[in-house]
C-alpha positions in Angstrom: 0.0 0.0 0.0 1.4 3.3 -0.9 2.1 6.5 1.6 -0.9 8.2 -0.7 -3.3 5.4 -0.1 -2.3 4.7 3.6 -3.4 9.1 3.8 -7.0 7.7 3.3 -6.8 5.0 6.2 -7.6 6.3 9.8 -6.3 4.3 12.7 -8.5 3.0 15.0 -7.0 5.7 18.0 -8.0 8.3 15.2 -11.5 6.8 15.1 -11.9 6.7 19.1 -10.5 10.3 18.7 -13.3 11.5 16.3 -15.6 9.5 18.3 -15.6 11.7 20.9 -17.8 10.6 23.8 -19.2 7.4 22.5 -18.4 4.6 24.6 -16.9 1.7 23.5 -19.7 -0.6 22.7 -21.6 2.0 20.4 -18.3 2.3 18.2 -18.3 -1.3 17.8 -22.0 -2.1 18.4 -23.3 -4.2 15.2 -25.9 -2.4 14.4 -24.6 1.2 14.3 -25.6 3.9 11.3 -22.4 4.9 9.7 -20.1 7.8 10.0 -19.5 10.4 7.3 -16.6 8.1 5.3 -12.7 9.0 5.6 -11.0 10.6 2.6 -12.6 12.0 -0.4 -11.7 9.9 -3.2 -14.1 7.8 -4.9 -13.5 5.6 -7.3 -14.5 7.0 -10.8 -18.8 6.3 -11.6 -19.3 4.5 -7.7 -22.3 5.8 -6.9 -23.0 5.0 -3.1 -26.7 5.8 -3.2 -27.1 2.7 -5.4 -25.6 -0.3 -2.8 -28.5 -1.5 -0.6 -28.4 0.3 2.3 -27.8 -1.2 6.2 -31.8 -1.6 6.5 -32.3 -3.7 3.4 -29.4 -5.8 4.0 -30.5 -6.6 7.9 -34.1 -7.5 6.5 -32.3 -9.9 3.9 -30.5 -11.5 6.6 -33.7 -11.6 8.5 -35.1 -13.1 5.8 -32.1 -15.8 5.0 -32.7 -16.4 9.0 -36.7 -17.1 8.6 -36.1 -19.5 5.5 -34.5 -21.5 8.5 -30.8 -20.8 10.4 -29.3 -23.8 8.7 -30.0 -24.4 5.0 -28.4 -27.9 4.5 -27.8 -28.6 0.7 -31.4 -30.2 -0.8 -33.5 -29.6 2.1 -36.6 -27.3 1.8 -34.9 -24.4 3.8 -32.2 -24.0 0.9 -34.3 -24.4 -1.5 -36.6 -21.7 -0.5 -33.5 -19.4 -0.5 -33.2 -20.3 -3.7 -36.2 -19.8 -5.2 -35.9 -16.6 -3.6 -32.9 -15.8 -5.0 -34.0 -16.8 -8.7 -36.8 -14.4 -7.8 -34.9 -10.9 -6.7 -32.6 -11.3 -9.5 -35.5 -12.0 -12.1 -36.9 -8.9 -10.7 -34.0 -7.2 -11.5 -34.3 -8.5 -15.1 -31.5 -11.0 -15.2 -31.6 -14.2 -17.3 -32.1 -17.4 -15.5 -30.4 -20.7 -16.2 -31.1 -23.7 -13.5 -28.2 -26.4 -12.7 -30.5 -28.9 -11.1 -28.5 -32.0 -8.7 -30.1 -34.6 -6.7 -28.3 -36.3 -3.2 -29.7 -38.1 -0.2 -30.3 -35.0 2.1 -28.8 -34.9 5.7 -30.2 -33.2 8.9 -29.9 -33.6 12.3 -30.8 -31.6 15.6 -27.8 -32.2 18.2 -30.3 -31.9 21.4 -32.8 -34.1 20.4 -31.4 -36.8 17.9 -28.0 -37.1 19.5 -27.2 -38.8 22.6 -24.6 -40.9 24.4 -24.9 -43.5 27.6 -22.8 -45.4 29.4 -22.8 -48.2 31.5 -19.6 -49.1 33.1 -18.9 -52.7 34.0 -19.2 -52.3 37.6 -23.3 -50.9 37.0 -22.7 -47.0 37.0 -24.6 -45.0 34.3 -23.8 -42.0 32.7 -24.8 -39.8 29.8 -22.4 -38.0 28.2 -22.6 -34.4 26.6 -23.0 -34.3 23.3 -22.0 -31.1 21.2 -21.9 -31.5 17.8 -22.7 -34.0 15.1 -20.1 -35.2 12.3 -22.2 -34.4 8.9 -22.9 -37.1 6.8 -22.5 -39.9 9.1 -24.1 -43.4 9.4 -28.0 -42.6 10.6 -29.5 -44.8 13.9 -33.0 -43.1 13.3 -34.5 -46.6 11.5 -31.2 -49.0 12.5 -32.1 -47.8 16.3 -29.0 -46.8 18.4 -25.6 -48.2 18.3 -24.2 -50.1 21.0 -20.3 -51.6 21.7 -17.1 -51.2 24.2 -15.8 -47.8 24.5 -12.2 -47.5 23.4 -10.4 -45.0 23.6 -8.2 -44.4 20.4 -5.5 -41.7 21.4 -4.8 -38.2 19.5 -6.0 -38.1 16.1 -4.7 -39.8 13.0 -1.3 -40.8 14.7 -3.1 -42.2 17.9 -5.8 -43.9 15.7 -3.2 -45.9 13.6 -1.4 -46.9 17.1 -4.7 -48.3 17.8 -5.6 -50.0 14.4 -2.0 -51.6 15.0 -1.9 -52.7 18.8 -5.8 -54.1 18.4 -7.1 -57.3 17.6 -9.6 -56.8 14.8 -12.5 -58.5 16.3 -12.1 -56.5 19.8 -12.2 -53.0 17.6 -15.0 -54.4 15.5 -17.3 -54.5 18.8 -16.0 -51.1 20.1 -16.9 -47.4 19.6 -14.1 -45.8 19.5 -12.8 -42.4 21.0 -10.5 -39.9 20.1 -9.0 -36.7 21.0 -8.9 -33.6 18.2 -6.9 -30.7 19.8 -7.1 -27.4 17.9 -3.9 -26.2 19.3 -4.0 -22.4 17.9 -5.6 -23.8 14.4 -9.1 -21.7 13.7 -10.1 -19.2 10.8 -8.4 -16.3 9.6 -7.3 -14.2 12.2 -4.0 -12.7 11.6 -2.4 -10.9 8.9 1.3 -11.2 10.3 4.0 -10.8 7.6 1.6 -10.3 4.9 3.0 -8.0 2.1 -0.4 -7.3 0.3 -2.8 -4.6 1.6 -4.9 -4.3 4.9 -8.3 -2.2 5.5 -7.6 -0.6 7.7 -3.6 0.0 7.9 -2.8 -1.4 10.6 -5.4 -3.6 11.4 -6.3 -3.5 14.9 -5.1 -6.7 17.5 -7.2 -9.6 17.0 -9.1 -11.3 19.8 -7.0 -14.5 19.8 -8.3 -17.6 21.1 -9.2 -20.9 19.2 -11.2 -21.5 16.9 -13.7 -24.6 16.3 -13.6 -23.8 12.6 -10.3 -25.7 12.7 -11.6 -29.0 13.9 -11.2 -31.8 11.1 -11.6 -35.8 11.8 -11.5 -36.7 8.0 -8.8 -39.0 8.0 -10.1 -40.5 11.2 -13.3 -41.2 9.9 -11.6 -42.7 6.9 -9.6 -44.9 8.5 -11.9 -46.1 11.2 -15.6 -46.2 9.8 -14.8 -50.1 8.3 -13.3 -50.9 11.1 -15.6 -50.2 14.6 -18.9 -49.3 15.3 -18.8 -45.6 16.0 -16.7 -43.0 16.2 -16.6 -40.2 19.1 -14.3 -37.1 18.3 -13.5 -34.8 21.4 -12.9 -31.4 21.8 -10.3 -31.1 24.1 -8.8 -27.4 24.5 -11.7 -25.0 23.8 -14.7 -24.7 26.4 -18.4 -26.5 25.1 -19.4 -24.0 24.0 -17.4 -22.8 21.5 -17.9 -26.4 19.6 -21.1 -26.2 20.1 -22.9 -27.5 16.8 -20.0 -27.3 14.9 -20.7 -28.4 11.4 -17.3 -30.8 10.5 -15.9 -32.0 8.8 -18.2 -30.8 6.0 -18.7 -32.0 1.9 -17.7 -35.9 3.0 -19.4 -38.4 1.4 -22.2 -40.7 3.0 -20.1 -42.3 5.9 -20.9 -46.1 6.8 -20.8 -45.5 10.5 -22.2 -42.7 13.0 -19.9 -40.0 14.8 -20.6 -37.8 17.5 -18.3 -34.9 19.1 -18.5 -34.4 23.1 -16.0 -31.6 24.7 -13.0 -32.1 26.8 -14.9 -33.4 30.5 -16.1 -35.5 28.1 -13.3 -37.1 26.9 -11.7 -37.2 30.3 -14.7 -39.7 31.4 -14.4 -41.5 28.4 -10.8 -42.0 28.3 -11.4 -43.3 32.0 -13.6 -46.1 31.2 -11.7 -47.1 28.0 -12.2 -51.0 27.7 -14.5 -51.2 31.2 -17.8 -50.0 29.8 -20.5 -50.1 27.1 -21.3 -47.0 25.4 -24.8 -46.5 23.6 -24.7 -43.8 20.8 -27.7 -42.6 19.4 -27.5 -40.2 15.8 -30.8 -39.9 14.3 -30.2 -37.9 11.3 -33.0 -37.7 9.0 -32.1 -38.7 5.6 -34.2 -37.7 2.2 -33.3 -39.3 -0.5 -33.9 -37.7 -4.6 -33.2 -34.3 -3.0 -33.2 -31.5 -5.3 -30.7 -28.9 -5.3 -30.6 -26.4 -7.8 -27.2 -23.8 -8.8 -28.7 -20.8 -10.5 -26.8 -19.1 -12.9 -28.2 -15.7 -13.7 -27.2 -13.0 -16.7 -27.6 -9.4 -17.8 -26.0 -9.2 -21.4 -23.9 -6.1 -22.2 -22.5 -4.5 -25.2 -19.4 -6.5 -25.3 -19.4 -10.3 -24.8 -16.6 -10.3 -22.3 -18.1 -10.8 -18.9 -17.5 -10.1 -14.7 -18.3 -13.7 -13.4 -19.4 -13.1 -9.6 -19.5 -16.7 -7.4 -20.6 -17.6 -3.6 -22.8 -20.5 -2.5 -25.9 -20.9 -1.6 -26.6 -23.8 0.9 -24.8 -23.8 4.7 -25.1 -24.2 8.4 -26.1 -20.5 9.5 -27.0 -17.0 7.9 -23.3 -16.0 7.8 -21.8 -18.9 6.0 -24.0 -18.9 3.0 -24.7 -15.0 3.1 -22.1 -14.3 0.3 -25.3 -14.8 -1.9 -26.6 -12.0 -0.5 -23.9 -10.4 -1.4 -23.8 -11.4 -5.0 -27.3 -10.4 -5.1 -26.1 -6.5 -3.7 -23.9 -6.4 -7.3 -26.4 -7.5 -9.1 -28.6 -4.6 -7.8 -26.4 -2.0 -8.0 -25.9 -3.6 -11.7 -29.1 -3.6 -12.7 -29.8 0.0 -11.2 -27.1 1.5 -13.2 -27.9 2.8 -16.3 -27.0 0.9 -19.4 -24.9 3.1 -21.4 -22.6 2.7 -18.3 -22.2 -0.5 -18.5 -19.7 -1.9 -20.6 -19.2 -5.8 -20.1 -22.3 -8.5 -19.6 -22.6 -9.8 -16.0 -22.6 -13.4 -15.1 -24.2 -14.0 -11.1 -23.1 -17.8 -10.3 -25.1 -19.0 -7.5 -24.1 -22.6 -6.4 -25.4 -25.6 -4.9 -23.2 -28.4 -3.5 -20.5 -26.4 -1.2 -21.8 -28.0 1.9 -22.9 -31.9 0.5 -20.3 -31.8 -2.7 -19.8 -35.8 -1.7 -23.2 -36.5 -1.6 -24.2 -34.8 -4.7 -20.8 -36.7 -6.3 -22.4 -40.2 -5.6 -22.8 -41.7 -8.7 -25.7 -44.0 -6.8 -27.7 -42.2 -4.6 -26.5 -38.3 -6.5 -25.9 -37.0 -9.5 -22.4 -38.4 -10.0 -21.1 -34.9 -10.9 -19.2 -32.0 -9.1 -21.7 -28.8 -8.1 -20.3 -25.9 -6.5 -18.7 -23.3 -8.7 -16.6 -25.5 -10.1 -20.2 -27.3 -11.4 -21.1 -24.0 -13.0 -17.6 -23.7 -14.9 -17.3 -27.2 -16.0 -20.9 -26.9 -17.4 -20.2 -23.5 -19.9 -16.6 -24.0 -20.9 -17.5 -21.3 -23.9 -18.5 -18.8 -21.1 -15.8 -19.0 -19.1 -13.2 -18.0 -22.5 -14.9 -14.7 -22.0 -14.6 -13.7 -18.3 -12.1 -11.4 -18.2 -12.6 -11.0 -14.2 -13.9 -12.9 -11.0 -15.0 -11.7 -7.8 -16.3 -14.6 -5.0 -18.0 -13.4 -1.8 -18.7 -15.6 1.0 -19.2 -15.3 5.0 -19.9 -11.4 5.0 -20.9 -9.2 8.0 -19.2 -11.4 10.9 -18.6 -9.8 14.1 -15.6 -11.3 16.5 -16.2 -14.2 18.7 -13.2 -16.0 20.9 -12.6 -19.2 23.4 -11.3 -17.2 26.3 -10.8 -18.3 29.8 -13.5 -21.3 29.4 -16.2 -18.9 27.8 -17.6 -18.2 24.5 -17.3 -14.4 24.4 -17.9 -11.5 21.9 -15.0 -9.1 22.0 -16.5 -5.6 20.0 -14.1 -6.1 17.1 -15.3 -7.0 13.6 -13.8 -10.6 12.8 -11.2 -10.8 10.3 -11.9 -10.6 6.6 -10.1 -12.5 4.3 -9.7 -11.3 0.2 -7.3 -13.8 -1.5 -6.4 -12.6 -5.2 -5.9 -14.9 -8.4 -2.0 -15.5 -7.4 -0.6 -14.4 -10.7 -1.9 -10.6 -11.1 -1.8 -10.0 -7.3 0.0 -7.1 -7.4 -2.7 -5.8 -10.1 -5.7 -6.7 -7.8 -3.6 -5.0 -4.7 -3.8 -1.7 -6.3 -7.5 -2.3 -7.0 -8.4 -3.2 -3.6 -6.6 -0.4 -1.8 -8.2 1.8 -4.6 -11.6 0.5 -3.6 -11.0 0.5 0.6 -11.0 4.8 0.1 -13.9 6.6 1.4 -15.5 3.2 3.6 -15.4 3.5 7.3 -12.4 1.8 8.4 -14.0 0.8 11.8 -16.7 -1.7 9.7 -13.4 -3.8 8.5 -10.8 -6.0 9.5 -9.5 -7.0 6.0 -6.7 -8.3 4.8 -5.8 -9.5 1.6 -3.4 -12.9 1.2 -2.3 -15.5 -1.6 -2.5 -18.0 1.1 -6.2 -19.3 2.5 -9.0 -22.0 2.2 -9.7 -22.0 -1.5 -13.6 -21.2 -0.9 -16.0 -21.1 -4.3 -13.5 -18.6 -5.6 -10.6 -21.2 -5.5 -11.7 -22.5 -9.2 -11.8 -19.4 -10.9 -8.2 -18.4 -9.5 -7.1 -21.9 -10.4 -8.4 -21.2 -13.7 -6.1 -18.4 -13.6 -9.0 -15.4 -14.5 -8.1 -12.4 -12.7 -10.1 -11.5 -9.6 -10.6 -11.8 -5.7 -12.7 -13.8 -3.5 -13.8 -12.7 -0.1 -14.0 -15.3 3.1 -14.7 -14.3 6.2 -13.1 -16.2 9.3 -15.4 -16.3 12.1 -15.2 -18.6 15.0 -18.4 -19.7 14.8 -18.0 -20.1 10.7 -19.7 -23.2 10.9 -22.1 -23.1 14.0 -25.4 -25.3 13.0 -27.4 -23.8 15.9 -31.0 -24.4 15.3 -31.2 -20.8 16.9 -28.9 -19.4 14.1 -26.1 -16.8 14.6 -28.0 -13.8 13.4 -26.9 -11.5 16.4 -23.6 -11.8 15.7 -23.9 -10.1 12.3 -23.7 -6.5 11.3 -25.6 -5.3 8.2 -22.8 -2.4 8.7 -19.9 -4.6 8.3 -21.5 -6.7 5.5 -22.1 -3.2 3.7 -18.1 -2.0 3.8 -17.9 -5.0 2.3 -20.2 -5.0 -0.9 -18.7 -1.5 -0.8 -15.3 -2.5 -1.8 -16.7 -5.1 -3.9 -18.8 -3.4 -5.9 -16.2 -0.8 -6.7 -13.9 -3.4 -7.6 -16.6 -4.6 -10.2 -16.8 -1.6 -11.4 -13.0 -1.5 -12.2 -13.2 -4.8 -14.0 -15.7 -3.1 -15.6 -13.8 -0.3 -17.2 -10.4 -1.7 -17.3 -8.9 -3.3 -20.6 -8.5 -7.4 -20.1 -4.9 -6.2 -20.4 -4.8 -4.2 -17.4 -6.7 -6.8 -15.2 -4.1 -9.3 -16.2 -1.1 -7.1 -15.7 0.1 -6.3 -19.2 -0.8 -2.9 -18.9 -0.6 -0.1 -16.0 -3.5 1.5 -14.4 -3.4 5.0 -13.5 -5.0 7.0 -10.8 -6.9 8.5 -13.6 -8.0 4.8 -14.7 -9.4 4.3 -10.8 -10.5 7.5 -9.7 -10.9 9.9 -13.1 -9.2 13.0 -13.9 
C-alpha cells in the first residue's frame, strides 16, 4: 500500500479520537448507522446511493434467517433461499439458467437426535454431553441406536493408527471408539502477520486471539476407522463447550458407513477413564431424504461486449453468515441492474451454487448425480462462457462480528472478525492496487480486512485456479460453521457486510472499465484509470 493510499486510512486511535464521547460498545455495536466516510476519493462512476443500504441488508439477513438458520444442501430451507434468490434477481431483469442436482439430504438436531450412555462394567450409568454432530454420518433413526465397548483411540490420526495396529480386529469391530482432536491455535483467519499485500484498515487492529472450532477436522479418522468399529466419538479437548457447540465438520464428506458424535474435553476425560471397562450407547438420528433436489442458479444481464465479470458464492450452509455471500452477489447485481445501461460496458454473469456444503453426496454416482456442483459445477458446465470472463469476484461469509474461546467462555470481543480477500496469485500485485483503490472513502472501523495469496480456496478457488483475474472474499469467524438451530443472526452486522459489498462493488466496477490487459497485468492502471481526472 502506498504513503498516498495509507493518507486515506484512519487508525482506530483516530477513530476513538473522532468518536468523541461514545463509549466503547456503540463504536463497535453491530448495528450502528455509519459515520461520514474518511477521505474524499471515490472511485471514478461508484455511486454509493445505489448499494442497498444497512436496512435492506438486515431485512435480507432476516429473511435468509426465517427460510431456516441452517439451510443444509437439498433440504426445503435451501431451496426456498433459492427460489428466492431466482426471484430478486429476475426482478432485477436478469436471465435465468437452472443447474438442477439430486443427493440423499442430511439433517440432524444435536439436542434431540443425539445422545450418548454409558454403562460401566461395575453398574454405573452415565450420559455424556454431546456437542456437535459429524455431517454425513451413518444414521441410527431406522437402525435404532448403536451399542459396543468404549475405546479410547488416542490423539488423532497418529493415535488412531497406534490403535488399528496394537488391536485385535474382532475387539475394535465390537468397540466405539474415541478420540482426542486438539485445535492447538488452528481456527479461521485471524491474523495478517507478515503479509505484504494490503490491509483495510492499515494497521489492522489486535485480534481477539483464542481458538477456533472452525479448525476441527476428523477426516482422515473417519476414513480410516468407519470399516473398522462401530462408532466414532471425536473430542474437543482445548476449547470450552461452547465454543464447539454445533460445529458443522468436517463438512462436503461423502455418506459415511458409521455414526460420529463430538462431546467436549470433560467428556473425553470420562471416556478415556472407562476405555475398555464400559459399554457405550450412541444414538445419531439424522434424518435422511433421498432424490433431493438442489438447484445452482446461474443468472445473466448481457452487455455491449461479450466479455463478462463472473461473480460466485454458495448458496446452501449451516447459518445466515456462511451462505450469506449470496446476498452479497445479489447487492452487485442490484447496484448492476440499477445503473444505467450506457454505463455498463461488459455482460454480467451471477453464479449462484449448490453443492459447497454436501459436494460428496451430490458426487455419488448412486444415490447423487455423479457430478461436481459448486462453482466449479457451474464452470465445468459452460466452458465457452468462461473464455470470456475477463474477471472474478467470489463473496462468502460477509458481515461477521468477533467471537473468541477465552478463559472457558464463548465471548464477543467488539471487534469486527477478520476478513479474508485472496487474489488470483498471478496478477496479485494488479488486484492489490484495486483493492486499496476501492478501501477509500469506507469506514475503516466496519473492516478487518486483509488481503493474502495463502487461505482456504472457498468457491472462488476454481476461478483463481483457472487463472481469471479477480478476488474472492472469506470471512473467518469462530463460529464459521455453527449449525445452531437458533442461528447466529446477532452476531452479524448489516454495517460490516455493507463495507464490504462497498469495496466489492467498486472493484466490479473496475473490472468493468479496465482493458483485459490491465486486469491481467500487461498494462498499468493510473490513478486517472481508478478515480478519473
Amino acid at each position: 500500500m502506498n504513503n498516498t493510499s495509507r493518507r486515506h486510512l484512519l487508525t482506530r486511535r483516530d477513530l476513538l479520537k473522532l468518536a468523541g464521547a461514545l463509549p466503547i460498545a456503540a463504536i463497535n455495536g453491530p448495528w450502528l448507522a455509519p459515520i461520514g466516510a474518511a477521505g474524499g476519493q471515490h472511485i471514478a462512476g461508484f455511486d454509493a446511493s445505489l448499494v442497498p443500504a444497512t436496512d435492506v441488508l438486515a431485512g435480507w439477513l432476516k429473511q435468509l434467517h426465517d427460510f431456516g438458520p441452517i439451510r443444509a444442501t437439498g433440504t426445503p430451507q435451501a431451496r426456498a433461499f433459492e427460489e428466492w434468490l431466482a426471484t430478486q434477481l429476475t426482478g432485477l431483469g436478469f436471465t435465468l439458467e437452472r443447474d438442477q442436482y439430486k443427493l440423499t439430504s442430511w439433517e440432524c438436531d444435536v439436542q434431540k437426535d443425539c445422545s450418548i450412555d454409558v454403562v460401566e462394567d461395575g453398574g454405573a450409568k452415565r450420559s455424556v454431553e454431546v456437542v456437535a454432530y459429524y455431517p454425513f454420518t451413518a444414521s441410527t433413526r431406522t437402525t435404532g441406536p448403536v451399542t459396543g465397548r468404549v475405546l479410547y483411540g488416542g490423539t488423532d490420526i497418529d493415535g488412531a493408527k497406534a490403535l488399528v495396529q496394537k488391536t485385535d480386529a474382532a475387539a475394535l469391530a465390537g468397540s466405539i471408539v474415541v478420540v482426542d482432536m486438539p485445535l492447538g491455535g488452528g481456527g479461521g483467519a485471524r491474523t495478517a502477520d507478515a503479509n505484504p499485500l494490503p490491509t483495510f484498515p492499515s494497521p489492522l487492529p489486535a485480534a481477539g486471539g483464542g481458538r477456533s472450532a472452525s479448525g476441527a477436522g476428523g477426516r482422515p479418522v473417519m476414513e480410516l476407522l468407519q470399516d473398522k468399529c462401530k462408532a466414532l466419538v471425536l473430542c474437543f479437548v482445548d476449547i470450552a463447550n461452547e465454543s464447539g457447540r454445533h460445529n458443522y465438520l468436517p463438512f462436503s464428506d461423502p455418506h459415511r458407513r458409521i455414526p460420529s458424535l463430538w462431546v467436549g474435553a470433560e467428556g473425553s476425560k470420562y471416556l478415556q477413564s472407562v476405555s475398555g471397562k464400559a459399554t457405550m450407547t450412541l444414538r445419531l438420528d439424522a434424518k435422511l431424504t433421498p432424490n433431493a433436489r438442489a438447484d445452482s442458479i446461474v443468472a445473466t444481464m448481457k452487455g455491449p461486449s461479450d466479455e463478462a465479470i463472473f461473480l460466485t458464492t454458495h448458496t446452501d450452509g449451516p447459518n445466515e453468515v456462511n451462505d450469506n455471500g449470496a446476498l452479497g452477489v445479489l447487492s452487485l447485481a442490484t447496484y448492476w441492474a440499477r445503473t444505467p445501461a450506457a454505463q455498463r460496458r461488459r455482460t454480467l454473469v451471477c453464479s449462484l451454487p449448490t453443492g459447497h456444503y454436501a459436494s460428496g453426496a451430490i458426487s455419488d454416482p448412486v444415490t447423487g448425480s455423479g457430478t461436481r456442483a459448486g462453482t466449479r459445477g457451474v464452470m465445468n458446465k459452460r466452458p465457452e462462457l468462461m473464455k470470456r470472463v475477463v474477471g472474478q469476484i467470489a463473496l462468502e461469509q460477509m458481515g461477521a462480528m468477533e467471537w473468541v474461546d477465552r478463559d472457558g467462555r464463548y465471548v464477543a470481543t467488539g471487534n469486527v472478525a477478520r476478513e479474508r480477500w485472496i487474489p488470483t496469485a498471478s496478477v496479485a500485485p494488479t488486484i492489490a492496487q484495486l483493492f486499496t483503490a476501492a478501501t477509500t472513502g469506507e469506514d475503516p472501523r466496519y473492516s478487518a480486512s486483509f488481503m493474502s495469496i495463502s487461505g482456504a480456496p472457498g468457491e472462488g478457488g476454481a476461478p483463481r485456479e483457472a487463472n481469471i483475474p479477480g478476488i474472492g472474499l472469506m470471512g473467518g469467524p469462530s463460529y464459521f460453521f455453527r449449525a445452531d438451530p437458533k442461528g447466529v443472526l446477532e452476531k452479524l452486522s448489516p454495517n460490516v457486510m455493507r463495507n464490504e459489498i462497498a469495496i466489492a462493488t467498486k472493484m466490479m466496477l473496475l473490472m468493468d472499465r479496465l482493458t483485459a490487459d490491465q486486469l491481467k497485468g500487461r498494462a498499468p492502471i493510473s490513478q486517472a484509470d481508478l478515480f478519473g481526472s
